[in-house]
Each structure stands twice: as structure tokens, then as C-alpha cells.
Phi, psi and omega in degrees: 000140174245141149234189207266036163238016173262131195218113172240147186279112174272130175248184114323005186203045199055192177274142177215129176253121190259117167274124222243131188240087179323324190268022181252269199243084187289344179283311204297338206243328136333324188264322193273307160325299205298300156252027109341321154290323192267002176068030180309296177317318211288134173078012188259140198266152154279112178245010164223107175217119188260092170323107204111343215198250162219186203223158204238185192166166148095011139311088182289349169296306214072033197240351198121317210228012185231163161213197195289182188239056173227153190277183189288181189228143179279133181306196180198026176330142177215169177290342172312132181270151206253130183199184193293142187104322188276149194236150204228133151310120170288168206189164171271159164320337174268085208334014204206020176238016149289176195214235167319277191306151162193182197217150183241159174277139157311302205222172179274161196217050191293348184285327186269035173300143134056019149265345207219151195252119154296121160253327176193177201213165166253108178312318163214192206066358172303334182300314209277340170288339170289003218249321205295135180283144200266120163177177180214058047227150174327129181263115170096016206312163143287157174234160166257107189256028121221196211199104210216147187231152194111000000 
């Protein structure tokens, strides 16, 4: 069954599928529809994937240093705990500067508990995010390459 808070990834190393959780973080996962719809996602690389720990994405540089042409989003820290599968907004030193990137866990990362906005987890597909080539910043990176809710 689909519905419209489900978000799959078409990767290079296959598809993941994100159950996207509104009652966590309801602005965050609005903002990730929204650019999902504008196809914000589609071909954009995992440029930071740390072995052990997670894999980043949602760079229109692919670099690290970019978002969307939306302003940043005020956080949503919520009590869900960051372990494998879950995916998180990524951020500036400033609880209030995500935008775009985000990242899902290899493994748990509870030191980023209620620092970081959890929005969803992957019901499926973690064997093709375990797949994703590992570096900082990636040589040769994966990709998404499209990005579709439903």
C-alpha cells in the first residue's frame, strides 16, 4: 500500500523506500514533498557517506554546500532515536539551517537524539543504501537518480 507520506528513492544500487513521518516533523516532511514535486532530488549524488555511521544526499552542488531556493526550516527535534534506517535532516551549526540534505543511518547514532529533525525511516531498501560507495567527498558518487512520493 502507498500513500502520499511514502517517498522512494530510485538509486544507482536500487530503490529505497522512506516511510516519511508527519507527526514527528510535520513542516520537514512538507518541505521534502514540495521538492520532490519540483524533481529537487532527481540525480542528486550522496556526497558524504560515512561507513558505519550514514550516507548524506540532497546537495544540488553535490558538494556539501548547497539547498533548495527555499528558505531554511525552523527545527523540529523530536524524541525518535537516530538507528539504522533513519533518516534525518542534515544542518549548519544552526538548529534552524536545514534545507535540503539529509541523511539515513547505517547504524545507531543516539548522540544525534533530539539535535538533528528525524522525519523517516526506510521500510525498504537499506541492503541498496548499504550498497552506497563510501567517502568524504565521494569519488565516482550514487545517486538518486529519481525521487517520486506515493
Amino acid at each position: 500500500m502507498t500513500d502520499n507520506n511514502t517517498l522512494t528513492l530510485d538509486t544507482t544500487k536500487g530503490p529505497v523506500v522512506i516511510k516519511m513521518r508527519p507527526d514527528l516533523a510535520p513542516n520537514h516532511v512538507e518541505h521534502i514533498k514540495k521538492l520532490v514535486s519540483e524533481k529537487f532530488y532527481d540525480g542528486v549524488v550522496f556526497h558524504r557517506v560515512i561507513d558505519g555511521f550514514m550516507a548524506q544526499t540532497g546537495c544540488p552542488h553535490g558538494t556539501g554546500t548547497g539547498g533548495s531556493k527555499y528558505p531554511n526550516l525552523k527545527q523540529e527535534f523530536n524524541a525518535e532515536h537516530h538507528k539504522r534506517g533513519t533518516c534525518s535532516m542534515a544542518r549548519a551549526q544552526s538548529p534552524d539551517s536545514a534545507n535540503s540534505q539529509f541523511f539515513i543511518c547505517f547504524d545507531d547514532a543516539g548522540f544525534l537524539d533530539r539535535q538533528y529533525t528525524v522525519w523517516g525511516e526506510v521500510v525498504s531498501g537499506m541492503e541498496n543504501v548499504d550498497k552506497i560507495k563510501r567517502g568524504e567527498p565521494v569519488r565516482d558518487p550514487d545517486s538518486i537518480t529519481t525521487a517520486t512520493i506515493g
